[in-house]
N, C-alpha and C positions, 0 to 999 in steps of 0.2 A: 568242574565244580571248583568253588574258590572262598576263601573266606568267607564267613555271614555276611551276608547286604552287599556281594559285589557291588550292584550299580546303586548304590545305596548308601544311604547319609547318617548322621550321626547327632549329639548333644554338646553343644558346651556348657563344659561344668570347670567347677571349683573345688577342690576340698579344702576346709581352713577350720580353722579352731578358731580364728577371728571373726567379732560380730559381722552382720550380713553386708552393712555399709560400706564397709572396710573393703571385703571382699567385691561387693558389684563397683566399687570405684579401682580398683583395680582391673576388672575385667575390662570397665569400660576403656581406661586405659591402655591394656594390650591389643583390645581390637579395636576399636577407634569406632562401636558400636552402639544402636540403640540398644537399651536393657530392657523396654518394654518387655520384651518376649521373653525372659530371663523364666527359667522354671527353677523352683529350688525344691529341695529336699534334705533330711536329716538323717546319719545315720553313727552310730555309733561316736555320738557327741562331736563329728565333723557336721561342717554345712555344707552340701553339694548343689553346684550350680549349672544349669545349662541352657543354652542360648540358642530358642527356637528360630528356625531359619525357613519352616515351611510357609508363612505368610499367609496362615488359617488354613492350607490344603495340608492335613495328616496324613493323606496318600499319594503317592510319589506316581504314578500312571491314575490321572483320573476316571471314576468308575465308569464312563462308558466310550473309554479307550480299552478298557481290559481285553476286549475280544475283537479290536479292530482286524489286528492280523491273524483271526480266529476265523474271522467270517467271511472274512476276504481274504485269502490268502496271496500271498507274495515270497517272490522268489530272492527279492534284493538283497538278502543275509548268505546266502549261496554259492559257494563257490568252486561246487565241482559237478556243475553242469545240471543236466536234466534227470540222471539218477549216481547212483554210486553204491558202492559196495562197504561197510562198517563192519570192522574184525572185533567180534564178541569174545566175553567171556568165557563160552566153551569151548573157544577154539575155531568155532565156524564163521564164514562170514556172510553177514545178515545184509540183503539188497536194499536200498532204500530210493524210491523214486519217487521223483519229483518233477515228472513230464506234466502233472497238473499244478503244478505250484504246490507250497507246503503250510499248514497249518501252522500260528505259530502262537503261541502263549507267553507273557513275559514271566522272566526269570525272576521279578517280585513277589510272584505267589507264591515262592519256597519259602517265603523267611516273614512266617508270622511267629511266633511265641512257642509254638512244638515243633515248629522248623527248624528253628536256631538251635532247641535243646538239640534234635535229631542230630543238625550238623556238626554239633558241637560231640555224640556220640561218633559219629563219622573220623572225626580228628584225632578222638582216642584210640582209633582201632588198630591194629596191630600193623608196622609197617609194609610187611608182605603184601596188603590189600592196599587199603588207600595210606600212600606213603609220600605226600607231601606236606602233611605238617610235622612227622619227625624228621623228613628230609632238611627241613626249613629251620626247627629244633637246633639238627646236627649242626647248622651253618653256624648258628646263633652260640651254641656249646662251644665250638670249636676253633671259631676263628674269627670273635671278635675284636681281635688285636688288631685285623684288617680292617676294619672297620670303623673302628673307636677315633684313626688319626682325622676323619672325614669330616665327624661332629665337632663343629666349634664350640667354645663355651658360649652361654648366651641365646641360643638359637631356641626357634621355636620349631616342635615335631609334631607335623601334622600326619594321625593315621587314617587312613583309609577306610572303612568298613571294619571296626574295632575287633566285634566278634566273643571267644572271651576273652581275649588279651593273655593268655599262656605266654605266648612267642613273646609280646610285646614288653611282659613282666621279666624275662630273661635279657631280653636288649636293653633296658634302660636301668636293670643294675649293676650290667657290666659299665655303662656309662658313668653310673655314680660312685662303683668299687675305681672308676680310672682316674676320680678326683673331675669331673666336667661339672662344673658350677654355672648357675644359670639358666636352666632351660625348664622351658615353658613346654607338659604335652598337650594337646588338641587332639581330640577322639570326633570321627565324621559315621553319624551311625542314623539309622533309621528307628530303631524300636528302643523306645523309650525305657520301659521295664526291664530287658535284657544290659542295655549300655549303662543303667544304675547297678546294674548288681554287678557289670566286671568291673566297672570304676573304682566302686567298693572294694572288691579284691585285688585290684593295682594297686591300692592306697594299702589296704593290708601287709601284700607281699613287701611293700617298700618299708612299713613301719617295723616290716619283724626284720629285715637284711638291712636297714639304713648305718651306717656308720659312722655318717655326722649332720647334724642337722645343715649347715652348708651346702651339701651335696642332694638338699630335699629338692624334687620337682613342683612346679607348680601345676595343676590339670586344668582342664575347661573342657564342655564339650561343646557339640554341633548340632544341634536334633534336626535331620532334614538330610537330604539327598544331594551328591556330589553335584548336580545343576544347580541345588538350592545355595549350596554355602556359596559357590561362584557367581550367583545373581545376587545375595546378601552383601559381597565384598568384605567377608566379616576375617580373612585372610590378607586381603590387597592392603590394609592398614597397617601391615605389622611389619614394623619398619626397624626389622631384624634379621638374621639367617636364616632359612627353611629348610628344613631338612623332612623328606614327605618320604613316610614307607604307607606300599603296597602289599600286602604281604597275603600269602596262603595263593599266591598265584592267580588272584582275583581278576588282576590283566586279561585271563583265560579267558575270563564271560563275555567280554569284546568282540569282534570281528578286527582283524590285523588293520583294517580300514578305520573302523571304531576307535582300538587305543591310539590306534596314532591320532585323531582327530583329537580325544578326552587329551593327552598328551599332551599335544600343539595348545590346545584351549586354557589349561590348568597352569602350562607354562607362561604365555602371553597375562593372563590376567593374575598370577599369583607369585611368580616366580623373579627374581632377578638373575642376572650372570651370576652363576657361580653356588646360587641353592641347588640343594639334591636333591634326586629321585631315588627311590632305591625301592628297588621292585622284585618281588619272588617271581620266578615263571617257570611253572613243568617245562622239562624236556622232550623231544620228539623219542620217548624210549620204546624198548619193545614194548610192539601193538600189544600182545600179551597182558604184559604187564599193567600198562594204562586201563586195556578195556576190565580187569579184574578190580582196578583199584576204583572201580564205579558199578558195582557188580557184586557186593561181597557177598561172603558166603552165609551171613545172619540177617541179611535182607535191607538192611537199615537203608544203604543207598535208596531201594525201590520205595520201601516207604517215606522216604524225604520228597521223591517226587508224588507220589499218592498224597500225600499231606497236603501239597499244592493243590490237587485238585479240591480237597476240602476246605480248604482256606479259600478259593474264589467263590467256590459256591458263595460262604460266608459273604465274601466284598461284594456279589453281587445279589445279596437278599434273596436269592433261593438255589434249591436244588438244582441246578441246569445240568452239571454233570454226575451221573451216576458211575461212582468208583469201580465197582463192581464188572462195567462194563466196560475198562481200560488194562490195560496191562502195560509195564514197563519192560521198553523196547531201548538200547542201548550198546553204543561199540564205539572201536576209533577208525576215524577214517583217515586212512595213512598219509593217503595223497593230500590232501589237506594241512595234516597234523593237527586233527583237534578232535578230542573226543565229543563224541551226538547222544545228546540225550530226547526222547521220545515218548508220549503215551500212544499206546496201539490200541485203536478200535477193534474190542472183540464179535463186534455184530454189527450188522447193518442195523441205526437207528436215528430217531429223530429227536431232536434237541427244543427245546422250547424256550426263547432266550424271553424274559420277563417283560410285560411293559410297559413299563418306564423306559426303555431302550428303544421304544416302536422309531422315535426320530432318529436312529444313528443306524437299526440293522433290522433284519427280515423278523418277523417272526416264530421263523424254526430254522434249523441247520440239518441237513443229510450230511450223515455218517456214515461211509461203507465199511466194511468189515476188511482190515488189513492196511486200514488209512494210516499214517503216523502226524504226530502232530508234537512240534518242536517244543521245548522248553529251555532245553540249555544246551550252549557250548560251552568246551574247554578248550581253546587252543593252545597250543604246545609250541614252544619256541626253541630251536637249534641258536648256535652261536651266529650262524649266518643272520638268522630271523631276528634277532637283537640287534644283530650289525645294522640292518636294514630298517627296522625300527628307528633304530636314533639318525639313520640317516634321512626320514620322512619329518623328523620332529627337531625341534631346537636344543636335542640335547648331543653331549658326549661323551662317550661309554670312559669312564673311568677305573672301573672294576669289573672282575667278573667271577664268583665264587662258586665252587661248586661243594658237594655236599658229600662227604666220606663215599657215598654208594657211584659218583656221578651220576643221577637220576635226576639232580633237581639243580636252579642256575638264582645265582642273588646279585643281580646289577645294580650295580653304584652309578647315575648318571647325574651328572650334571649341566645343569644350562647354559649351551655355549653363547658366546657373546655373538654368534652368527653361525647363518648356516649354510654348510658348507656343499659345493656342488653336486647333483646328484650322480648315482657312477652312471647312468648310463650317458650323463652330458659329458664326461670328460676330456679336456682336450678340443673341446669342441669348441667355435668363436664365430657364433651366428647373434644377430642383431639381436644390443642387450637388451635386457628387461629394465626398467628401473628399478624392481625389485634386486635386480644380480646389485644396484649400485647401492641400494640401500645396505646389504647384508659386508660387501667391504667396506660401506663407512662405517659400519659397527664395529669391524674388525680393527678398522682407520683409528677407529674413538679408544678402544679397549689400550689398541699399543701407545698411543700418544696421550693418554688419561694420566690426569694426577698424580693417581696411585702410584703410578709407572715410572713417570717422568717426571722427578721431582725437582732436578732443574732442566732447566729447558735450554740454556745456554753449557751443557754441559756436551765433550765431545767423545764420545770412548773410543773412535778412530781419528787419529792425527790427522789423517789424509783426507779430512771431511768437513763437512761443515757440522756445526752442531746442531744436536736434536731439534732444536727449533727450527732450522731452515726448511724441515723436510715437512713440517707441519703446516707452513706456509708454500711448499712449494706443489703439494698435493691439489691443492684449492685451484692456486693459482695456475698449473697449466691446464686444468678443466676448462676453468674461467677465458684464457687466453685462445685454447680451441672454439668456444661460441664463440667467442668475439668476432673470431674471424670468420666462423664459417655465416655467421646473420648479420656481419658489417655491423656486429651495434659495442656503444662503449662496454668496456673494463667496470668491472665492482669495483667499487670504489675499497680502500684504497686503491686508487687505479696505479701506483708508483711500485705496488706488490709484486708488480709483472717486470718492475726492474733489476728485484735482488730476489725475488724468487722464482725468475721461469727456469734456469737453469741453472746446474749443481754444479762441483768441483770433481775432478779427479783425474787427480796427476801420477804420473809413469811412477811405480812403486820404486825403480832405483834412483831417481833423479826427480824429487819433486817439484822442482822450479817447472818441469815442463807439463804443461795440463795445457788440454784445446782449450776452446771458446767457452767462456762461462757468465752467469750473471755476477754484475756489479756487487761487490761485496762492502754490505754498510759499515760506518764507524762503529753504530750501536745497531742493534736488531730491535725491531718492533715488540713490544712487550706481550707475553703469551696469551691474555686475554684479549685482545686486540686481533692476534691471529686465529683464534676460537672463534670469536663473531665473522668475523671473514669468511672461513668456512663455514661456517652457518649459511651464510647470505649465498655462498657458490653453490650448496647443494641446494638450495633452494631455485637457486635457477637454473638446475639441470633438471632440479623436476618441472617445473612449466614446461621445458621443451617438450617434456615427454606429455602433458598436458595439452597441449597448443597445436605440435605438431606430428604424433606419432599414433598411429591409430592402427592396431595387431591388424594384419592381414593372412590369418591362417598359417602363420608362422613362416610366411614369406615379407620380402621387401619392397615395399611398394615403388613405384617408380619414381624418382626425382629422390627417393629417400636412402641410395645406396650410399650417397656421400656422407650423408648425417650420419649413417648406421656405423660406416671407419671413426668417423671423428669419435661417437658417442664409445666405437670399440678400441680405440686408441687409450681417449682418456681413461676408461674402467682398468682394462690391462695396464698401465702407466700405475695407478695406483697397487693394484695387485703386485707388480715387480718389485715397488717401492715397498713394501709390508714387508717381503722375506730380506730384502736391506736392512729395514729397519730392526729387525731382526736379530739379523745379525750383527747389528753397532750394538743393541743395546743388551747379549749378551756378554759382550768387551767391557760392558758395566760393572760384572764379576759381584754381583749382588742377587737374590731372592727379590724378583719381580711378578710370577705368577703365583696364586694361590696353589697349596699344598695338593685339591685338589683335581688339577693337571698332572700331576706325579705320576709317571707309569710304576701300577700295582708294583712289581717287582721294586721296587726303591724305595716302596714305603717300608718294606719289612727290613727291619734294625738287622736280621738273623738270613738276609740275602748274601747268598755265596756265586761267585760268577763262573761258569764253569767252561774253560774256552772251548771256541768250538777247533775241529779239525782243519788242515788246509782245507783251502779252495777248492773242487773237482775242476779238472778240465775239461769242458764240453766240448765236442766235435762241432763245429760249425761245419756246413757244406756252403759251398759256392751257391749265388742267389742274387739275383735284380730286384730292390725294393723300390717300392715307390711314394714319396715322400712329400708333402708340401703343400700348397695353397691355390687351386687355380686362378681365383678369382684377383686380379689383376688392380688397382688402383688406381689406373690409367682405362679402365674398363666401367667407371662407376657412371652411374643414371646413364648409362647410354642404352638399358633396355626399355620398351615404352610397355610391357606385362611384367606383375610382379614373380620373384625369380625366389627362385633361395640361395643367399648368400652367407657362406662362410670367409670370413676377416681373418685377413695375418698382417704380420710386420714385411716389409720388404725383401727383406732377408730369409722370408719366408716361401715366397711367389718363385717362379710356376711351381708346378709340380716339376719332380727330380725324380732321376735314377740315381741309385746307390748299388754298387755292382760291385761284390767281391767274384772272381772268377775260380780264385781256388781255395781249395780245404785250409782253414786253421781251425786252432783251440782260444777259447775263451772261458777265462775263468767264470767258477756259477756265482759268484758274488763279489762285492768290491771286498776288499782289504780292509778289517778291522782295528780297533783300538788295542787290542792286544796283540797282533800281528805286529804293528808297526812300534807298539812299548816295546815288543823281545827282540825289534831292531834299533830301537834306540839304545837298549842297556847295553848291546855291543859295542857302541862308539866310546871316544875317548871321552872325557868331561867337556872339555873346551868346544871338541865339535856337536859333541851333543845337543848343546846351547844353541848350537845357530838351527837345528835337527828338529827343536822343541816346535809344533805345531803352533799358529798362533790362538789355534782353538781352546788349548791346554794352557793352563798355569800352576808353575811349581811351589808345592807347598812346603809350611818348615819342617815338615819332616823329608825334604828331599823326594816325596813323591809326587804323582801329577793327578790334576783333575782337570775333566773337563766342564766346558764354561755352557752352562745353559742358563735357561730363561727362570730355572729354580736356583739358579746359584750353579758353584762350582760345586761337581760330583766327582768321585774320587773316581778313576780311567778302573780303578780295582774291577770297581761293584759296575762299567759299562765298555766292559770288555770284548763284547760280542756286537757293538756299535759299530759301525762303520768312521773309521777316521773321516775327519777333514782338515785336507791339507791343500799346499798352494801348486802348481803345476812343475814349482822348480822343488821339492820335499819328493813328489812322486815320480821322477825319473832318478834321486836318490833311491828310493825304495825299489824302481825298477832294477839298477844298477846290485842293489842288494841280491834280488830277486834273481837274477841272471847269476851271480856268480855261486848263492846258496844248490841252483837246481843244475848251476852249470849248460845253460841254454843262454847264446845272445841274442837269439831271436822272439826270445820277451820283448815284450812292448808295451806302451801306449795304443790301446783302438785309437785308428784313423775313426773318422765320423763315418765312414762306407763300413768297417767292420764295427761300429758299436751298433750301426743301422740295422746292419744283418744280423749282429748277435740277438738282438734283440727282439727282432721280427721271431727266430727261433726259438728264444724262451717264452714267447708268450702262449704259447702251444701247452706249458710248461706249467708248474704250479704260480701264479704270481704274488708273491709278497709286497703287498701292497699299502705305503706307509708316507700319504700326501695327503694336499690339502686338509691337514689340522688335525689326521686321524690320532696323532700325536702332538707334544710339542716340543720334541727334541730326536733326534736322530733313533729309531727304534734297533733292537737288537735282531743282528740277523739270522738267521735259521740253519741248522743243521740240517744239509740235503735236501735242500730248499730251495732250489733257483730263483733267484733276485732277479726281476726285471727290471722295472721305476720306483721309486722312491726312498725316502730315507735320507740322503745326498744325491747330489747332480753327479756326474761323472766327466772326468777330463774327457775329449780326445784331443788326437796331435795335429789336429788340421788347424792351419792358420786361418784366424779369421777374414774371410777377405772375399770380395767380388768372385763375381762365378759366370759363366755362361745363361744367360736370361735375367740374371738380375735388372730391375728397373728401381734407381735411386728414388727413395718415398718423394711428393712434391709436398705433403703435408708436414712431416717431421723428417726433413732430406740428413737429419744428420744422426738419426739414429743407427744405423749401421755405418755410413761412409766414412763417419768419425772414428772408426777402432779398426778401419781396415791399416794398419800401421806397422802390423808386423809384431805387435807386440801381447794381441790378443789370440787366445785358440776358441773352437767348441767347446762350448759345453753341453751334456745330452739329458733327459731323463725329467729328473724333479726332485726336491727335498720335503722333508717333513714340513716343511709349511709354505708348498708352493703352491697357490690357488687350483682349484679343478681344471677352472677354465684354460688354464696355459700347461699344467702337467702333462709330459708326455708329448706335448707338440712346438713349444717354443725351442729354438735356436737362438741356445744362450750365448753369453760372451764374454771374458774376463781375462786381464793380464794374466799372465804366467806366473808373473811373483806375485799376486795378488794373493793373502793367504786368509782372508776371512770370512768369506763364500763358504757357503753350505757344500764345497765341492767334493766329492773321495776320487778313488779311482780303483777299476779291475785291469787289468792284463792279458795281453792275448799273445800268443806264442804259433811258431809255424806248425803244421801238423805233422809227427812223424809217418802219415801215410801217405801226404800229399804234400805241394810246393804250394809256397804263398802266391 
């Protein structure tokens, strides 16, 4: 059960004391709408306005759809096979099969006018039973100081299935007691008569608590169904923040398949980067619990579903179901996680459907005795199930509240500017999609945007070229890959391929010496100029995939393995270049992301960081891994059937053994921000200076922050962060490390023991903190084994040629060039290392290199065994 009108729409209205003109020129203004449909009404010397959106249908399932999945039943909402077991109320659990397929009724016919009172009984009732709207309450009472920093002034707040607006009248005064000026609410509601009377009392509640007329809202409603307003577009015009709550767990009346699709949908057509979602969702708590809180003990539940049956009679002009002859049937089904609502056929009987219906259904229905026949779901959501959720949809969990009881969950999501790899693609680098290219040039657009980059000629690493070069050099080695793999000219500017195919970077002790690089101009091309340019290059990577790529069952068709490197060359080439960019433009030492990206713990003024313990040492055992790429570059279109092909860098090919032979220890996590602060404050002043990370910078109170993509944050309040440091800072810290524990055989992992370490903790719990789930180094866990992400991690292997290596013939100098002695490994992945390369790429970076996402752990000999 879920708010009134789960799937269910709403009124746009007004309230004003201003004549009517005033007020629909205003309206039309906010939604950029026709007023024909405008409904008005009067009430206690306000005008109230709302903007019908049903386009002459007042019923949201047209009337001889009501019994489609009645009369013909279907299994497609099903997800635990052909029958299943539902834990009731009493304690028993009640069998429910569905080896015949399942009756099913929509979930509209709860919510006519004694529906909504009924539900609205339901919401009063005493926690113990149905306990998700004081859980919801509680969230709302309690902790809307988390909540409050989300809402920007200005924004428009569109609710979901209004209902009476309780919840909603507590949210939006704690909004206007925090001084938010400017915002606009929107009510999305189905029944007419009910959404005027809570309006009413939202304008009430506000006129008796208002504080200053400044801080008044404006209203409007929606009359019409969540498909309605999104085929109106009466949202897409409002060319403002959004900020949309779902509330009473309405999500629930979904199928996990459903919200994600409503989701995906509402966000594409309504949504920009960076508008919120903020959604109620019951928890998977004890069955118990759930199946009683739809079960009460004064009946009201049973008769809200009984009411349904008398209300379609109504929508469909007669008696067809006789009440009398149903019973309510109801539990949760665990394995699912969503409570099942049901009428039970108490006799074998026959139905006589009206006709007027003769062209859509039979003329009668058999009913057996013990039949069930669906009306509602509630699904239930764990933090996994929310994880997974935004990982199916364009959003990113920002927040996550739970409710004094932990029974109930209130996510803060927002619209990411892309989306990010699914888990179970990780690491994986088979022939891209053009979609995979679309979603990093979102990401491409979001870091090199305006907003962001406000000059373009600006450098925040010395050793570099400026921000503009990377914005032009992204374009231009896609561009320069077609060129040559279809023999045809250069996008014009075709001279782009001369100061932007390749970048700078010279030895960090001696910068005069840098390999081969492109021609570096007197002046740079001005940034709108390289905007169109890229325009024009992704534009001709998509023809390719137009022209010449045609899915083959998720293999590579013949002649098209070559395309498939190139096209996975260029994607990865950009993807590397983002976590660069990255980290140049946190050297910027400025607030570049919106606030909310903020991991929840940072938003609170009254966060205290509490360090965590050393490291544990984990036993590693001796182990042969096996690691790498088979598919060869030197092996492409030479098969004449299409294959399945997995893509690496060179340095990647063949596959490898990685063989530790005897026992060591390996720390369970890299070395933190506070670890290496209570090594710094040991040094003297002068060395401490050369000590200071280049992540960090010291502020005028002599203390440090580090440098993110929000600004600088005090090392205080992210102490349980994993440092990042340069490779010559963490053989300091080793050096530290060896004489505090008095062990010299701490170490740096070679790449064979961070292989093997690794391969062993993922047996392990994994803390998993890549590809964007963050966007800054996340805090690591107390007894918690760290496997990937967060930072990359050193090892001490030199980077360099190996046994089987074959120098690339396509980009022959992406590895050969740093075979020099002066680069190592790097393993793992950072907080914003794409999916696709997390966990499989063979990084690489100077030793003094100190601005990389990189930390590092430690591994020491075993006192049971010899290295």
């Amino acid at each position: 059960m879920a708010t009134a009108l789960a799937h269910l729409p709403a009124d746009a209205l007004r309230s004003s004391e201003t004549n009517n003109d005033e007020v629909s020129n205003k309206l039309a203004h906010q939604i950029g709408s026709n007023l024909d449909e405008t409904l008005c009404w009067t009430h206690g010397g306000r005008t109230y306005r709302m903007l019908d959106v049903r386009s002459g249908n007042a019923q949201i399932t047209p009337k001889h759809e009501l019994l489609a999945n009645f009369v013909k039943p279907s299994s497609d909402h099903l997800g635990s096979g052909p029958s299943h077991s539902i834990f009731q109320a009493n304690g028993n659990m009640g069998k429910v099969d569905h080896s015949q397929a399942t009756r099913r009724l929509p979930t509209e016919i709860l919510y006519d006018k004694d529906g909504l009172d009924l539900f609205d009984d339901i919401t009063q009732m005493e926690s113990e039973e149905y306990y998700l709207t004081a859980c919801e309450e509680n969230i709302f009472q309690n902790q809307m100081d988390r909540l409050i920093p989300f809402i920007p002034d200005g924004c428009a707040i569109i609710e979901l299935g209004c209902g009476s607006m309780a919840k909603t009248a507590i949210f939006l005064d704690a909004l206007r007691k925090a001084g938010k000026k400017g915002i606009s609410f929107y009510a999305i509601d189905i029944e007419q008569t009910s959404l005027q009377a809570s309006i009413e009392d939202l304008v009430a509640f506000e006129n008796k608590n208002i504080g200053s007329d400044e801080n008044r809202l404006d209203y409007y409603g929606v009359l019409g169904s969540y498909d309605q307003a999104l085929e109106s577009n009466v949202f897409t015009n409002l060319d403002r923040p959004k900020v949309v709550l779902w509330l009473g767990s309405s999500i629930g009346n979904w199928t996990r398949e459903g919200a994600s699709d409503f989701l995906s949908t509402f966000s594409d057509k309504v949504m920009k980067p960076h508008d919120l979602f903020m959604i109620g969702m019951d928890k998977r708590n004890d069955p118990l619990t759930v199946a009683k809180a739809y079960n009460d003990s004064a009946g009201i539940t049973k008769e809200f579903g009984m009411n349904g049956l008398r209300h379609l009679n109504k929508l469909l002009g007669d008696a067809v179901f006789d009440v009398d002859n149903f019973e309510y049937f109801a539990g949760y089904n665990i394995e699912d996680g969503r409570h099942e609502a049901y009428f039970q056929v108490k006799k074998d009987q026959t139905l006589h459907i009206p006709q007027e219906f003769a062209d859509y259904y039979p003329s009668t229905v058999e009913l057996k005795e013990g039949e069930l026949i669906n009306y509602e779901f509630s699904v239930k959501y764990s933090v996994e199930d929310i994880h997974e959720l935004c990982g199916r949809t364009r959003f990113h969990l920002c927040d996550l509240l739970e409710d004094s009881t932990n029974r109930y969950s209130f996510g803060v999501l927002t619209k990411a500017a892309f989306v990010p790899v699914p888990r179970n693609k990780m690491g994986r680098a088979m022939f891209p999609e053009l979609k995979e290219f679309e979603e990093v040039w979102k990401l491409w657009h979001l870091l090199t945007s305006p907003e962001i980059v406000k000059d373009p000629l600006e450098k925040p690493i010395t050793l570099r070229h400026p921000l503009l070069f990377y914005m032009g050099h992204i374009p231009a080695f896609e561009d320069i890959y077609q060129s040559r793999h279809f023999d045809e000219p250069l996008t014009e500017p075709a001279y782009y391929a001369t100061i932007f195919e390749r970048g700078i970077n010279p030895v960090v002790e001696d910068p005069n010496k840098c390999h081969a690089h492109s021609e570096v101009p007197d002046e740079w091309p001005d940034v709108s100029e390289v905007r169109a340019y890229d325009a024009k290059v992704h534009d001709r990577v998509r023809s390719v995939y137009e022209k010449f790529i045609t899915p083959t069952d998720g293999k590579v068709a013949p002649g098209m393995q070559r395309l498939g490197r190139q096209l996975s060359i260029a994607l990865e080439h950009t993807i590397m270049h983002a976590e660069t960019y990255i980290y140049m433009l946190v050297q910027l030492k400025r607030e570049l992301l919106p606030k909310t990206y903020l991991p929840a713990y940072l938003r609170s003024q009254s966060y205290t960081c509490e360090p965590l313990k050393g490291a544990t040492w984990l036993e590693m055992k001796p182990k042969n891994v096996r690691r790498g790429i088979a598919n060869l570059e030197s092996q492409d279109d030479k098969s004449k059937t299409a294959i399945d092909t997995e893509y690496g860098w060179d340095n990647e090919t063949p596959v490898r053994d990685y063989e530790v032979k005897g026992l060591f220890q390996a720390q369970s996590r890299p070395i933190t921000c506070g670890e290496y602060l209570n090594f710094l404050v040991t040094l003297e002043q002068e060395q401490r200076n050369e000590f200071v990370p280049a992540s960090w910078v010291e502020q005028e109170d002599e203390t440090y922050a580090m440098l993110t993509l929000f600004g600088p944050i005090e090392v205080d309040r992210c102490l349980n962060c994993p440092v990042t440091i340069s490779y010559k800072l963490a053989e300091k810290y080793r050096d530290h490390l060896r004489s505090e524990l008095n062990d010299p055989s701490i170490r740096i992992p070679s790449e064979e023991e961070w292989v093997v370490m690794q391969s062993q903790l993922e047996k392990g719990v994994v803390h998993e903190d890549t590809d964007f789930m963050n966007w800054m180094p996340a805090p690591l866990k107390e007894d918690v084994p760290h496997t990937v992400g967060s930072v990359w991690e050193w090892t001490s292997t030199a980077f360099d040629s190996y046994e089987g290596y074959e120098q690339s013939e396509m980009y022959p100098g992406y590895s050969a060039d740093f075979f020099d002695s002066l680069h190592n490994v790097v393993r793992g992945a950072s907080f914003c290392t794409h999916g696709r390369v997390a966990d499989r790429l063979r990084n690489t970076y100077q030793r003094s290199y100190p601005y990389a996402f990189i930390g590092v752990r430690f591994v020491r000999d075993s006192p049971v065994g010899s290295h």
